[in-house]
N, C-alpha and C positions, 0 to 999 in steps of 0.2 A: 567436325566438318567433313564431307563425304565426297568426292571430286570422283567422277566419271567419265571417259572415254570410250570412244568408238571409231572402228578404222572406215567406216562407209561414210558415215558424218560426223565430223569433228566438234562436237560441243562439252560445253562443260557444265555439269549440275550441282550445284551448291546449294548445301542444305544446310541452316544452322539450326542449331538446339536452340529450343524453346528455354524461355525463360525458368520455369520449372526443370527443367533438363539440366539447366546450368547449376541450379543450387543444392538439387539434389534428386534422385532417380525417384524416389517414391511418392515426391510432392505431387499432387494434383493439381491443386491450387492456395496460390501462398493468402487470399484473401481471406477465407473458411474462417470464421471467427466462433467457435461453438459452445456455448456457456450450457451448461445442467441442461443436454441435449434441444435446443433452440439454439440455431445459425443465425448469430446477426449479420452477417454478409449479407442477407439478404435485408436488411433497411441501410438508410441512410446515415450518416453520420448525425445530423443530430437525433437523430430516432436510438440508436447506439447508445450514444452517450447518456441519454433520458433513461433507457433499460440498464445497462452499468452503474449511474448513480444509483438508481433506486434501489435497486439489487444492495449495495454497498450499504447505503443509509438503512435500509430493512432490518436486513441480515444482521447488522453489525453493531446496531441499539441494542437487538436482541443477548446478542454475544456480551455487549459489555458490561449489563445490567445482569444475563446469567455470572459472569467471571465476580463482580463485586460479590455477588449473592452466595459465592461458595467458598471466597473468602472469608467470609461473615459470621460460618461455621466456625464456633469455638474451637479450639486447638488446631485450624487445619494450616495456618499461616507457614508452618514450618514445610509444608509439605506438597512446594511452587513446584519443585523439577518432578515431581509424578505425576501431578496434572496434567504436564505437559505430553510427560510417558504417555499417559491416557487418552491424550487429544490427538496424538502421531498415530496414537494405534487407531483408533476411529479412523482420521483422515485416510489414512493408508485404506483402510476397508473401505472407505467412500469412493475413492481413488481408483481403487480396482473396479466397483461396482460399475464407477460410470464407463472405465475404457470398455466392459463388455457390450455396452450398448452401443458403439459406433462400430466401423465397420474397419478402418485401419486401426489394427493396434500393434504395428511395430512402434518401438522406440526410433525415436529420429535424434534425439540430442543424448552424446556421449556422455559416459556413465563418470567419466572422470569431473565432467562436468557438472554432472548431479550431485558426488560427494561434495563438492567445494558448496553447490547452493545447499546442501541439506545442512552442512557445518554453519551456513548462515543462519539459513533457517532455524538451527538446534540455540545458537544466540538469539538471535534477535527474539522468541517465543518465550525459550527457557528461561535467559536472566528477566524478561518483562513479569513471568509468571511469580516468578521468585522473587521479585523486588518488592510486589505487592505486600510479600511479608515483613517489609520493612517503611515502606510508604504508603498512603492513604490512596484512594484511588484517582483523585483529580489533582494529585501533585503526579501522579503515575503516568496519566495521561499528558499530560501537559511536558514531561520530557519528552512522552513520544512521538510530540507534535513539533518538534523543535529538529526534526529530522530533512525539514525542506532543504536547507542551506549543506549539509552532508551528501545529501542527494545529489543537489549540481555539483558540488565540487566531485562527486565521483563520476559524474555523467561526462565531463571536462576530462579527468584525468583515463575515463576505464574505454570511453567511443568519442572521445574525442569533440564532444558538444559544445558549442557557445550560445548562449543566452544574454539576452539584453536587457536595456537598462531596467524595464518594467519586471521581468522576473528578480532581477537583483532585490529591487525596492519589494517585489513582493514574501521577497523571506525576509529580508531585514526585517518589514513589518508584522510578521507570523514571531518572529523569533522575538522580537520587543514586546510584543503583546503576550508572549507565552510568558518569560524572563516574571515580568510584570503579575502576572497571574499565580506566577511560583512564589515570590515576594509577599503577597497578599496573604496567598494561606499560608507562610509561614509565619504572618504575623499575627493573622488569627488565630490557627489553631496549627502552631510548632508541632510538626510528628514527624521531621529529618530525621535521618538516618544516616551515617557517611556508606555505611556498606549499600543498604538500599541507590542510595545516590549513585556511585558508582556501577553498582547490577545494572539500572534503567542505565546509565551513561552507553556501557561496552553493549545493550541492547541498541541503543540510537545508532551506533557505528555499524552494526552488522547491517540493521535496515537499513540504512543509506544504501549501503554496497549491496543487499539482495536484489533491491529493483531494476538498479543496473545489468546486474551479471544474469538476471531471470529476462528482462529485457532486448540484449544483444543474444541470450540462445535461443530465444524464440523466434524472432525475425529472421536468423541466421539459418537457424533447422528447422521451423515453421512448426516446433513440437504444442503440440496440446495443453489446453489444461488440465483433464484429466492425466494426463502423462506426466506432466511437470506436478502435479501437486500427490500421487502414486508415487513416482521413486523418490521425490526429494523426502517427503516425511516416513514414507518406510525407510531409508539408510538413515533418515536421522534419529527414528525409532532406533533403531540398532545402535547408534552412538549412545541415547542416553540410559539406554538397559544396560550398556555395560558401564557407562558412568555410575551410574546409581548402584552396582552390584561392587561395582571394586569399592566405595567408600561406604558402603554398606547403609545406606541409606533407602535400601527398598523394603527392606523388612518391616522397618515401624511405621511409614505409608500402606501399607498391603495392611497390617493391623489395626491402622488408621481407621482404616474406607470401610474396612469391612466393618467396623461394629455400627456404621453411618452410611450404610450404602445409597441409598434415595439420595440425601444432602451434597453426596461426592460422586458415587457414579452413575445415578440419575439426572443432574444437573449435566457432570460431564459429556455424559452425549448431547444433546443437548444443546451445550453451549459449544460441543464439537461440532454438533449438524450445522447448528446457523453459522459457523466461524468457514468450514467448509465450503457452503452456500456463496457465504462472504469474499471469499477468498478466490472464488472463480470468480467475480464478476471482478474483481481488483485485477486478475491475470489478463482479463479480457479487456480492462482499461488499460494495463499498459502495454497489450500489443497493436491496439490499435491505436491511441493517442499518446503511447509515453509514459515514463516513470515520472515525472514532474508531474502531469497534472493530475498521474492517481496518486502522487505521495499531496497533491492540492485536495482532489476529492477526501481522499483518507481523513486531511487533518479538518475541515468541513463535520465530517460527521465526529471527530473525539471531538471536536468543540460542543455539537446537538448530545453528545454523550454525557458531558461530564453537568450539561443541564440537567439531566432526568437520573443522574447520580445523585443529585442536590433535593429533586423533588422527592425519590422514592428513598433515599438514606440522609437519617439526619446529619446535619453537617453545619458548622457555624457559615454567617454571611456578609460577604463586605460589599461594597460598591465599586470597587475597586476591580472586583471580576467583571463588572460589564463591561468598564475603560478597556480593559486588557482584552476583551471577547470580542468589542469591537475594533480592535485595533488589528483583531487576529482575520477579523472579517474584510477589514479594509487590503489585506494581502493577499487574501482569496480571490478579491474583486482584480483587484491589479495583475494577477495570473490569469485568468479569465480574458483578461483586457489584453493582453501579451498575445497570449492565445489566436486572439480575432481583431488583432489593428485593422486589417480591412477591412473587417464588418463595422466597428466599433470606432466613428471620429470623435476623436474629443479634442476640445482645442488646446490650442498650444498657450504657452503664456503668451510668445511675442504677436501671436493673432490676437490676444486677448487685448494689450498693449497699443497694438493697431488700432484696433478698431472703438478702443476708448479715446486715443486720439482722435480718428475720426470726425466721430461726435461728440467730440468739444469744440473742432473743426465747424463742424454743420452750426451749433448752438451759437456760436460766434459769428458766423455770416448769417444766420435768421434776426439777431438782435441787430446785426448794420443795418441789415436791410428795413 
């Protein structure tokens, strides 16, 4: 604030800093929403959200039907955390590629900040990668859908959020219907793992806490998605090269790939590009609507996923996955609903109650009369 005087005329000039000014000197504007060079800032909210689904659902079939597909490859089960090595290192190159195309490319959010999401990142990626070597891929899925109710509870505990009664009811019912779906295939077709179990478990805890902590630094330092998806998976690069070097675990991967390179690192990029792809429009859903409703779109499409898992890999079948699929859908509906009460009336019971009284009312004086 800047106060001026003068001895011929006595006034005072007050100037306050703009709202960009306040949060930080380099911001332009905190609205700039910019995905794989396309600014949604410029549509509407649901125009946004129609380009962010679609993006998500595309991308991300794509991703999860390549990831099956190179598991699939004889002997490469053992060999989840250089996968992942492979897909940081792509991302990171992706990462850099697209900050050259915009025109800011300082960092805006602190680095200390970045190692803690790349450490999430390196979990939630890593043990999901490497669980696969232990679980089938639609029991794999389906822990990672079970990550809504982690979500708010971190949303609550890390910014402070409250959510009502409709989001409550809409994890309960994601989270019964998943439970439910885990039950199923284990009674068809048993392929648990306790170690697998656990990998996907300590992966659903990190995701919970990434969307939050990616979340409050974006809005906070208005950083990028090219920015946020460059340093987080390059420093996570760097964690699991030295993971994999001190347990000595990179040398028989390295010999792995190479006598299979099409199958491992043809796939990989690949399944790196569309996961990439993916992955910006996920950033761009939760800076503009939230960690809740992209950990809702997310689990949206592992449900459309783990269908075309089913059609293009064989796999036993019960009926029992649709009870569970729709029940997983009926949570999505109820977040949705949460989302947009004022667009969206639906009656109440004691309206419902009313006005069955009502007319019983009505039907009782039409027969006096």
């Amino acid at each position: 604030m800047d106060l001026k005087f003068t001895s011929s005329r006595k006034y005072i000039s007050i100037s306050v800093p703009s709202k960009s000014q306040t949060m930080s000197p380099h911001i332009k504007s905190v609205d700039d929403v910019v995905v794989l060079g396309m600014n949604l800032s410029k549509f509407n909210k649901p125009t946004q959200f129609f380009i962010c689904v679609s993006g998500v659902f595309i991308f991300y079939l794509i991703y999860g039907y390549l990831q099956e597909l190179i598991f699939s490859v004889e002997g490469f089960k053992p060999f989840g955390w250089y996968l992942t090595l492979v897909q940081f290192g792509f991302y990171s190159i992706f990462g850099l590629i697209e900050l050259q195309l915009i025109q800011d490319k300082r960092r805006r959010i602190p680095g200390k900040t970045y190692m803690i999401i790349a450490f999430l990142t390196v979990g939630t990626m890593g043990l999901s990668n490497t669980s696969l070597g232990y679980l089938n891929y639609p029991t794999q899925v389906i822990f990672k859908c079970c990550k809504l109710i982690p979500v708010m509870i971190g949303g609550v505990l890390i910014q402070g959020k409250r959510y009502n009664i409709a989001d409550v009811s809409a994890a309960l019912c994601m989270s019964l219907g998943l439970i439910w779906f885990t039950l199923a295939d284990s009674t068809v077709a048993p392929n648990f793992n306790l170690t697998g179990v656990v990998l996907i478990s300590l992966a659903l805890c990190a995701d919970a806490v990434i969307g939050n902590v990616q979340e409050k630094a974006m809005k906070l330092h208005n950083g990028s998605n090219s920015e946020m998806v460059l340093y987080s998976y390059s420093i996570g690069f760097v964690y699991i090269l030295f993971g994999l070097t001190c347990t000595s675990g990179l040398s028989p991967a390295v010999t792995f790939c190479s006598k299979h390179p099409v199958q491992t690192y043809g796939y990989a990029f690949l399944f790196s590009l569309t996961g990439y792809f993916g992955i910006s429009f996920v950033l761009a859903l939760i800076k503009i609507f939230g960690a809740l409703l992209a950990v809702t779109v997310t689990t949206g499409r592992k449900a459309m996923t783990i269908v075309l898992s089913f059609l293009f890999f064989a796999k036993p079948f019960t009926l029992q996955y649709v009870w569970s699929g729709l029940l997983v859908v009926l949570g999505i509906f109820l977040n949705v609903y949460s989302k947009n009460m004022d667009k969206i009336k639906l009656p109440s019971l004691h309206g419902l109650w009313k006005k069955s009284v009502e007319e019983r009312k009505t039907r009782t004086l039409s027969q006096t009369v």
